[in-house]
N, C-alpha and C positions, 0 to 999 in steps of 0.2 A: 306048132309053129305058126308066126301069122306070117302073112305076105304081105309086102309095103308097094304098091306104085305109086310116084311122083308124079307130079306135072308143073308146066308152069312158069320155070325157068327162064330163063333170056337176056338179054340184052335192053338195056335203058339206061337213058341219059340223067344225070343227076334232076333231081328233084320230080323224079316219074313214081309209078305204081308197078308192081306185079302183083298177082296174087300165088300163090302155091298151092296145091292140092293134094292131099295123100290119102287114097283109099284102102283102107284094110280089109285083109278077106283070112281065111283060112280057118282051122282049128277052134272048135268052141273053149271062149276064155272069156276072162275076166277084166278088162280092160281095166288098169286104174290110172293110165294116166296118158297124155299124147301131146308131142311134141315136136319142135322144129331145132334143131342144132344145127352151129354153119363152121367152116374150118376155110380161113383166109390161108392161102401161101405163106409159112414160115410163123403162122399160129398154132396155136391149139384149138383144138375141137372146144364151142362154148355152147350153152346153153341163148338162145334168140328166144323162144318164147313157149312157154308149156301149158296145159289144160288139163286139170283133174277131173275124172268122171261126176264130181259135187257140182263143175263149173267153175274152182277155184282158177285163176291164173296167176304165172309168173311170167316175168318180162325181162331181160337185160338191160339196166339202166340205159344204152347204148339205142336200143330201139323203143322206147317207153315213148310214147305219144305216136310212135309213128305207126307205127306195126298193131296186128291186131290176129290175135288168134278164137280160134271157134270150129265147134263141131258140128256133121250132121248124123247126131248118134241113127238113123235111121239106114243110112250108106256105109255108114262106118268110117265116116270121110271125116280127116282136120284139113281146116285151110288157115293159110298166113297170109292175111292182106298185108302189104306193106307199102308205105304212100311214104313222100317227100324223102325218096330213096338217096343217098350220099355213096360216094365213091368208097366209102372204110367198108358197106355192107357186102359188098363183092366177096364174095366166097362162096363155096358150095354147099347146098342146105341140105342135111338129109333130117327125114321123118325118122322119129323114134316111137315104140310104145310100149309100154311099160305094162305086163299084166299078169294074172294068175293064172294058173293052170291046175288042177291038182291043189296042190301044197306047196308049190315051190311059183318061186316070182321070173318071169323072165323079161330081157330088154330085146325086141328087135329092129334092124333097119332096115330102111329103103337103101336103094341104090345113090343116092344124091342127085340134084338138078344146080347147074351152074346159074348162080347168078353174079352179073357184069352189070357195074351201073360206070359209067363212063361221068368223065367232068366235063 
């Protein structure tokens, strides 16, 4: 199993920055992929921004130019910079990572961090 902490979180006024943090630790695995998912009140959980171990990324059309995902494969750390922040990105982000073990593939998550962008 790996273990997910966050950081990061907070509060900012439309057209600000955070960035997010999420360090992995635990269990020797195979990492293939790491990720930021966010779940608005009265949405569903969506995919914000993903990172393949290649370096591929994917984005939600919704944050493409703003947001920016990247690793430090050395910490085991993803982060989401996210700049010219809007009131719809309010929701809570939890780290995801997607990896092998063995033979079999598993998904874990962090805990989630609130983010509040105010208008």
């Amino acid at each position: 199993q790996v273990q997910l902490v966050e950081s990061g979180g907070g509060l900012v006024q439309a057209g600000g920055s955070l960035r997010l943090s999420c360090a992995a630790s635990g269990s020797s695995c195979s990492i293939n992929a790491m990720g930021w998912y966010r779940k608005a009140p009265g949405k569903q959980r969506e995919l914000a921004a993903r990172i393949f171990s290649g370096g591929t990324t994917n984005y939600a059309d919704s944050v493409k130019g703003r947001f920016t995902i990247s690793t430090d494969n050395a910490k085991n750390t993803v982060y989401l910079q996210m700049n010219s922040l809007k009131p719809e990105d309010t929701a809570v982000y939890y780290c995801n990572v997607n990896y092998r073990s063995g033979f079999k593939i598993y998904d874990d998550w962090g805990q989630g961090t609130q983010v509040t962008v105010s208008s």
